[in-house]
N, CA, C and O atoms as a GROMACS GRO file, in nm:
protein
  340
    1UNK      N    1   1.032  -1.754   0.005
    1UNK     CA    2   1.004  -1.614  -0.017
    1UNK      C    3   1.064  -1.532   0.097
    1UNK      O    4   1.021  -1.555   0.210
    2UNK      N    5   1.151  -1.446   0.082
    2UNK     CA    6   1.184  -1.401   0.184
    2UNK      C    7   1.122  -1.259   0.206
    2UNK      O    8   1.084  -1.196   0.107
    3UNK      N    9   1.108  -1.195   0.363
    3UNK     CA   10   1.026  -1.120   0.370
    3UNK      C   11   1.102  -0.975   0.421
    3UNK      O   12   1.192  -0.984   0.505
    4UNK      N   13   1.065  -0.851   0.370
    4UNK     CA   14   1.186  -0.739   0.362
    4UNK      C   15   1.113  -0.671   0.506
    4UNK      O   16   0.992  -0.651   0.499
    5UNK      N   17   1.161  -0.647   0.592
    5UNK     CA   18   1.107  -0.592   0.701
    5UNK      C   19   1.139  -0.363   0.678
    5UNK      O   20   1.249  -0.306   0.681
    6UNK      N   21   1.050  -0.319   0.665
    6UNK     CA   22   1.092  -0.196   0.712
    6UNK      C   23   1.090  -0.118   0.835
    6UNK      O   24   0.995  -0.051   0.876
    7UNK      N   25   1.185  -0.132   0.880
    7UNK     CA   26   1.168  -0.106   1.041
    7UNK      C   27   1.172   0.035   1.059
    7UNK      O   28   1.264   0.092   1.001
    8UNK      N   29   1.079   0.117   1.138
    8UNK     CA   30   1.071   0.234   1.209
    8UNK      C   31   1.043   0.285   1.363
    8UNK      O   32   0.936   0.291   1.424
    9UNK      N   33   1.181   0.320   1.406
    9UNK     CA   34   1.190   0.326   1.521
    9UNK      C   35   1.054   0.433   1.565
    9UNK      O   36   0.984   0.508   1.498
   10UNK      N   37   1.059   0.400   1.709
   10UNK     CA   38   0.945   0.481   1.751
   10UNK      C   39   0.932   0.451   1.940
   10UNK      O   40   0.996   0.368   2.006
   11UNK      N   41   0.859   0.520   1.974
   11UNK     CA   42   0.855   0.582   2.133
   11UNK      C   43   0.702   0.564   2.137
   11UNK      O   44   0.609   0.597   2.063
   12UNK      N   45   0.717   0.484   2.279
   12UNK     CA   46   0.541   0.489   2.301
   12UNK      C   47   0.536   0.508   2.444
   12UNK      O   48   0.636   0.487   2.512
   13UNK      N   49   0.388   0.559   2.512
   13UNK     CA   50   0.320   0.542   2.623
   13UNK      C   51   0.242   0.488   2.678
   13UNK      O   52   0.130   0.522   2.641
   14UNK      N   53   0.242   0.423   2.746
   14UNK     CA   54   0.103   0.311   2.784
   14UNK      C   55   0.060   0.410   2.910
   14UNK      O   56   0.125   0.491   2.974
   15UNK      N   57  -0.069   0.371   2.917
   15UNK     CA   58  -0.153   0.375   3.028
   15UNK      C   59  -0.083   0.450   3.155
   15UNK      O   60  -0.089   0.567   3.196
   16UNK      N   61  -0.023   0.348   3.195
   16UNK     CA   62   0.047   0.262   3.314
   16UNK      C   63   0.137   0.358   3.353
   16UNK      O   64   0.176   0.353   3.469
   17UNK      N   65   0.190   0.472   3.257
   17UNK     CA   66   0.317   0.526   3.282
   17UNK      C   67   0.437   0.478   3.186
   17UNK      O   68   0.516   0.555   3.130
   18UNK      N   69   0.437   0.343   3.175
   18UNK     CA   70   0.558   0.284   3.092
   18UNK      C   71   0.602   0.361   2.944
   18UNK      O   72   0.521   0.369   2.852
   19UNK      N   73   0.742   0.416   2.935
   19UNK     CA   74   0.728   0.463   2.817
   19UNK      C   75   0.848   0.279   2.739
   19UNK      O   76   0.915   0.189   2.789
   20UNK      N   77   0.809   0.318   2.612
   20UNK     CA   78   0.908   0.158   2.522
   20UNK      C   79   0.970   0.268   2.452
   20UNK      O   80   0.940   0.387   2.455
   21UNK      N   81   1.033   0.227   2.410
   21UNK     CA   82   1.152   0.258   2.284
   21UNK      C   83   1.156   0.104   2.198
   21UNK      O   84   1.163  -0.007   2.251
   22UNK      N   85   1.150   0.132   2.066
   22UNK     CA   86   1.174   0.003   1.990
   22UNK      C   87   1.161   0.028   1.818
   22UNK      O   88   1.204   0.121   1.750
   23UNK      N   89   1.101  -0.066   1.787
   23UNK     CA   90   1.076  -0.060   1.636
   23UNK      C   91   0.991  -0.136   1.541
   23UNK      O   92   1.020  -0.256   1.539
   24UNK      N   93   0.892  -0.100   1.459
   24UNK     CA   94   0.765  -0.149   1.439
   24UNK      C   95   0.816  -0.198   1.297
   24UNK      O   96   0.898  -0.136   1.230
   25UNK      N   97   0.766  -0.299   1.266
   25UNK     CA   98   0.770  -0.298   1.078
   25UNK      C   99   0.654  -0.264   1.031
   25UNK      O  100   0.543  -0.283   1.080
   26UNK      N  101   0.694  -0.198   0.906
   26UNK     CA  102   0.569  -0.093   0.828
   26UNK      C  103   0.524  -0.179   0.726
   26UNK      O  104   0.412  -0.164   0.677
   27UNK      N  105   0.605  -0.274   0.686
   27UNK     CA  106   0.620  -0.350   0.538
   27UNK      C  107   0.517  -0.475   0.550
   27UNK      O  108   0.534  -0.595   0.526
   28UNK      N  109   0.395  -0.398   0.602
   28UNK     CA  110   0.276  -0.490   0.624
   28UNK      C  111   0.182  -0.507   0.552
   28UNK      O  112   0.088  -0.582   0.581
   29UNK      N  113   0.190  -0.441   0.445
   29UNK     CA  114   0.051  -0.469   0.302
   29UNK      C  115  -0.063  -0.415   0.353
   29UNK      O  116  -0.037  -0.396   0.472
   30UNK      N  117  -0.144  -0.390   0.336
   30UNK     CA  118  -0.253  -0.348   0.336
   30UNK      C  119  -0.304  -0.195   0.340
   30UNK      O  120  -0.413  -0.139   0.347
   31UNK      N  121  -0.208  -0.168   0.336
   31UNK     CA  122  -0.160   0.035   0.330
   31UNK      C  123  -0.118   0.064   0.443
   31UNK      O  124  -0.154   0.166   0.501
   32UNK      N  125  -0.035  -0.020   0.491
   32UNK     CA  126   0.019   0.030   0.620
   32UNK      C  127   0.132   0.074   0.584
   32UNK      O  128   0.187  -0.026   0.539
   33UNK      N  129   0.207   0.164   0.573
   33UNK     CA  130   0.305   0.252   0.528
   33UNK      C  131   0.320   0.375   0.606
   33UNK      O  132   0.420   0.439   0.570
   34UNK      N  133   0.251   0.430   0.705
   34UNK     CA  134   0.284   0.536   0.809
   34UNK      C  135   0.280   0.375   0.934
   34UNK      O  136   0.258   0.254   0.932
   35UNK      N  137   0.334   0.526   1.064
   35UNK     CA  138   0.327   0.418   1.180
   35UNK      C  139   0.150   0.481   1.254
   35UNK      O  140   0.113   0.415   1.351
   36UNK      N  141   0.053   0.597   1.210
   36UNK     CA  142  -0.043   0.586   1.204
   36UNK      C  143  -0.135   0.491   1.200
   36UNK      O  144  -0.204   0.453   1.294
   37UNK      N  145  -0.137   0.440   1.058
   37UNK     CA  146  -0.199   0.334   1.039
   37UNK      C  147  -0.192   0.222   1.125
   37UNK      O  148  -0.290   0.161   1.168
   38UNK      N  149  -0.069   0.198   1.148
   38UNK     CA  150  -0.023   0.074   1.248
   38UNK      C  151  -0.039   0.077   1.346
   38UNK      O  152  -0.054  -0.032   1.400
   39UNK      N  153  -0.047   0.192   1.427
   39UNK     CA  154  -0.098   0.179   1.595
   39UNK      C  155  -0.288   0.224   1.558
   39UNK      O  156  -0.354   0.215   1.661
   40UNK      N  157  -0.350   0.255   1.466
   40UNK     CA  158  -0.494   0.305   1.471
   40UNK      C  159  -0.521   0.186   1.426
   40UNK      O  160  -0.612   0.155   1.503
   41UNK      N  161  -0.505   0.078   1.343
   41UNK     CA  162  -0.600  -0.035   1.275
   41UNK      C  163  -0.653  -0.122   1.401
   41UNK      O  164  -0.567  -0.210   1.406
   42UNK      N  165  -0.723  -0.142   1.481
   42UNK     CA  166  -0.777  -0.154   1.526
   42UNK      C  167  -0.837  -0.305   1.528
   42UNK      O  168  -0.890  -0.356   1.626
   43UNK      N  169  -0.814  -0.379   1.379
   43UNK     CA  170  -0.807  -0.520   1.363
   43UNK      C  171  -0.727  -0.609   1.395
   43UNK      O  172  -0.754  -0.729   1.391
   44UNK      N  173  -0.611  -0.558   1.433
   44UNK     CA  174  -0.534  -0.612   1.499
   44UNK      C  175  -0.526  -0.514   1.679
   44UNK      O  176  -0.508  -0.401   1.725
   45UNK      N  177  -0.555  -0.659   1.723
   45UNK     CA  178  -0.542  -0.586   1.855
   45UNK      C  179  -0.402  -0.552   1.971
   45UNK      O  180  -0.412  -0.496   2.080
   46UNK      N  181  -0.295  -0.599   1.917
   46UNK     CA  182  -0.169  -0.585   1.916
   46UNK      C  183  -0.086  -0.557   1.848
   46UNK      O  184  -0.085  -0.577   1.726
   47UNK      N  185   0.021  -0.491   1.930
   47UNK     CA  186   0.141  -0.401   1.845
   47UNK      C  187   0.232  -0.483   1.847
   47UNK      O  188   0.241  -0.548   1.951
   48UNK      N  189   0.330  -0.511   1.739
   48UNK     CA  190   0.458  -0.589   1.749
   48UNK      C  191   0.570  -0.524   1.767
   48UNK      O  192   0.618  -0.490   1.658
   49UNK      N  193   0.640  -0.487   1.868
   49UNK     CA  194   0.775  -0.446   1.838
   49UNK      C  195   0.882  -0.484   1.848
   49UNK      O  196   0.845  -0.601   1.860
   50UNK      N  197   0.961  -0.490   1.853
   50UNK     CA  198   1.125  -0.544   1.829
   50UNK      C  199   1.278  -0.485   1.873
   50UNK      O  200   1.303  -0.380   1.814
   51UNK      N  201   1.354  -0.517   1.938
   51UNK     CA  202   1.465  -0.403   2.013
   51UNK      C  203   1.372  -0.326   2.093
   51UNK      O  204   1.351  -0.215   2.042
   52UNK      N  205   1.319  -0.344   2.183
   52UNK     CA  206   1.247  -0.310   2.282
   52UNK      C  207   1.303  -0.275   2.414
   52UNK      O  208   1.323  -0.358   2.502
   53UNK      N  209   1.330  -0.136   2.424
   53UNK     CA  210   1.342  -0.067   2.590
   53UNK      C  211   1.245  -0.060   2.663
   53UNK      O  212   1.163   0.019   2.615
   54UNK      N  213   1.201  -0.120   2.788
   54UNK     CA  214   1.081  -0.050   2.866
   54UNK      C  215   1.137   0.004   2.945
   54UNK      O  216   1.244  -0.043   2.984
   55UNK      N  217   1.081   0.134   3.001
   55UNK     CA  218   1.122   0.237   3.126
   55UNK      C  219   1.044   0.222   3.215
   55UNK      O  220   1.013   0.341   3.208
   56UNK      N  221   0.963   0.176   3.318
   56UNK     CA  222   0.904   0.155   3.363
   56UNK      C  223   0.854   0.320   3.482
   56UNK      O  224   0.945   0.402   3.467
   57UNK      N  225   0.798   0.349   3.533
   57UNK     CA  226   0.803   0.458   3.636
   57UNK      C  227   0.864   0.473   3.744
   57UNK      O  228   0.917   0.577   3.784
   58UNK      N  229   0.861   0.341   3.814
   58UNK     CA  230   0.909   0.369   3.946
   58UNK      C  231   1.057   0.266   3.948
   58UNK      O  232   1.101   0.239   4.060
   59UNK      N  233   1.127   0.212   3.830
   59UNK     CA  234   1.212   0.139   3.802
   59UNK      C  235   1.330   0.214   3.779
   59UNK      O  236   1.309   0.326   3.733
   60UNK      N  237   1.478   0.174   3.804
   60UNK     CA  238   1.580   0.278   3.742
   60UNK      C  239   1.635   0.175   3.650
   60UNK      O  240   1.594   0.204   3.537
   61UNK      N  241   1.680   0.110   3.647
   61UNK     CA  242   1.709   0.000   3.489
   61UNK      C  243   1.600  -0.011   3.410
   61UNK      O  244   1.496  -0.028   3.474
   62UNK      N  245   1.584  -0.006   3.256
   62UNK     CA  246   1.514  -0.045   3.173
   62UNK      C  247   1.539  -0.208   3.150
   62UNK      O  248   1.644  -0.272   3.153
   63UNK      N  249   1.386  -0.255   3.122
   63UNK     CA  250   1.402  -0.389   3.062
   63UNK      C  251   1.420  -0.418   2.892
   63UNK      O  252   1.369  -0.346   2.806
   64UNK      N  253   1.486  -0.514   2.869
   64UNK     CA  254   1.538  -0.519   2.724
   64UNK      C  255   1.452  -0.621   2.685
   64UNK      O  256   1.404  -0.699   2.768
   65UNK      N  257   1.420  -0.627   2.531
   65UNK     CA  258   1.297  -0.754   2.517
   65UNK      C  259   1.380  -0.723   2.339
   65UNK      O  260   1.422  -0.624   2.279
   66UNK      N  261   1.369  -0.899   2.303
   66UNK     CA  262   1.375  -0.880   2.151
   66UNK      C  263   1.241  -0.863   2.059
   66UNK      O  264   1.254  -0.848   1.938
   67UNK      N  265   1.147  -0.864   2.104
   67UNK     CA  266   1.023  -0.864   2.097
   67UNK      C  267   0.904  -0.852   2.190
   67UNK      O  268   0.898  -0.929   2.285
   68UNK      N  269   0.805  -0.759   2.170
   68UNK     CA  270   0.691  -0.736   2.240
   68UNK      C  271   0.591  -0.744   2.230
   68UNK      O  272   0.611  -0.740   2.108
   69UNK      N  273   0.456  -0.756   2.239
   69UNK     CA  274   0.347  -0.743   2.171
   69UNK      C  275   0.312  -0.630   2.257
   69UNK      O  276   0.339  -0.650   2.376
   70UNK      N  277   0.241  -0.473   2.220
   70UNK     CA  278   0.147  -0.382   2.305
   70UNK      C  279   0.003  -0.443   2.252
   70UNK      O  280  -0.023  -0.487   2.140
   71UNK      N  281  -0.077  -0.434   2.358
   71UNK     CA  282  -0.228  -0.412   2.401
   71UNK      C  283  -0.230  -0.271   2.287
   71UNK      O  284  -0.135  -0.194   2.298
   72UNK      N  285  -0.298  -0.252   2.216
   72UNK     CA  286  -0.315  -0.120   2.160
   72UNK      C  287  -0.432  -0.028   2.265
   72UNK      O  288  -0.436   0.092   2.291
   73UNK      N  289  -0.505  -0.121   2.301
   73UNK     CA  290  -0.603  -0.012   2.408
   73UNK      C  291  -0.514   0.057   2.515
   73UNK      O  292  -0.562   0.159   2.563
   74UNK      N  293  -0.347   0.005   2.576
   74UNK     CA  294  -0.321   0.056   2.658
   74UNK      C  295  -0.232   0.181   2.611
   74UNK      O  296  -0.175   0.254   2.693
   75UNK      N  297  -0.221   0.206   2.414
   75UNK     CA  298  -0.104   0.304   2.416
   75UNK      C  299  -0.194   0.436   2.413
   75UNK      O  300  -0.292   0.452   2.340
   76UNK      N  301  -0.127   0.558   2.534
   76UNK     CA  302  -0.178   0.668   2.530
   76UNK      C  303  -0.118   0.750   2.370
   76UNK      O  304  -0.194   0.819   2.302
   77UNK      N  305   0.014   0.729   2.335
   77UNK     CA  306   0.064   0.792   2.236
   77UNK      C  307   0.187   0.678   2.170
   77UNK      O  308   0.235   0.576   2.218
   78UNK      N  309   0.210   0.755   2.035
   78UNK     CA  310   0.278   0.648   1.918
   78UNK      C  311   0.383   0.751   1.881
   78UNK      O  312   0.333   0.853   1.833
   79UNK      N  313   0.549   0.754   1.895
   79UNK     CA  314   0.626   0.876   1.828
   79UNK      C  315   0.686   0.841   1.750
   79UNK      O  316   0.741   0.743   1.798
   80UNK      N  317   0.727   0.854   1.628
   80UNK     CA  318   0.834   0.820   1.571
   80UNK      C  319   0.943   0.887   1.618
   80UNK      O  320   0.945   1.008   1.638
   81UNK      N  321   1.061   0.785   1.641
   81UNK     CA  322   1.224   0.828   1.685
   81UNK      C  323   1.190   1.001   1.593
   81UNK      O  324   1.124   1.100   1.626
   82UNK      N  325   1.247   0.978   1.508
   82UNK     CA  326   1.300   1.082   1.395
   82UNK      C  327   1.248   1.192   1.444
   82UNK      O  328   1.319   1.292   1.451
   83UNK      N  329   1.098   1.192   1.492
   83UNK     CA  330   1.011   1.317   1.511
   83UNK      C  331   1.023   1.389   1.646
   83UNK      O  332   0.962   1.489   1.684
   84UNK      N  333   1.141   1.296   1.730
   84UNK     CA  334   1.168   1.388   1.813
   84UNK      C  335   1.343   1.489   1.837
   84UNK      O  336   1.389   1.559   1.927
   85UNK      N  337   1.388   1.446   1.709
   85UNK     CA  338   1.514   1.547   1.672
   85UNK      C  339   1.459   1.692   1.672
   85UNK      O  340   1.534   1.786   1.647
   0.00000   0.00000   0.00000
């Protein structure tokens, strides 16, 4: 069975200062179809993302990750790319 990923880029903040750049899949069943849903469900206690920039605060290179998991307690905010054109 192969599985169709819908990927939506997006911008986050942790706690910490750290902002990510990356990309979440939406194509998760259960009415997850905004990236709302996906950073608020709360049953899962981690975020998955993928093509992952971290900026760190006091860092001048970003770190590159093909994958991440976020802590959801640590994201202050969730952006979608698109929504900041």
């Amino acid at each position: 069975m192969d599985t169709i990923i819908e990927s939506r880029p997006l911008q986050i903040k942790l706690a910490d200062g750290t902002q990510i750049k990356g990309e979440v899949n939406l194509n998760r069943g259960n009415g997850y179809d905004r990236l709302s849903d996906l950073v608020g469900d709360y049953h899962e206690n981690f975020l998955t993302v993928f093509n992952a920039t971290l900026h760190h605060e006091h860092q001048t290179a970003p770190d590159i990750y093909q994958t991440i998991l976020i802590n959801k307690s640590h994201i202050l905010y969730a952006i979608p790319e698109d929504d900041l054109d």
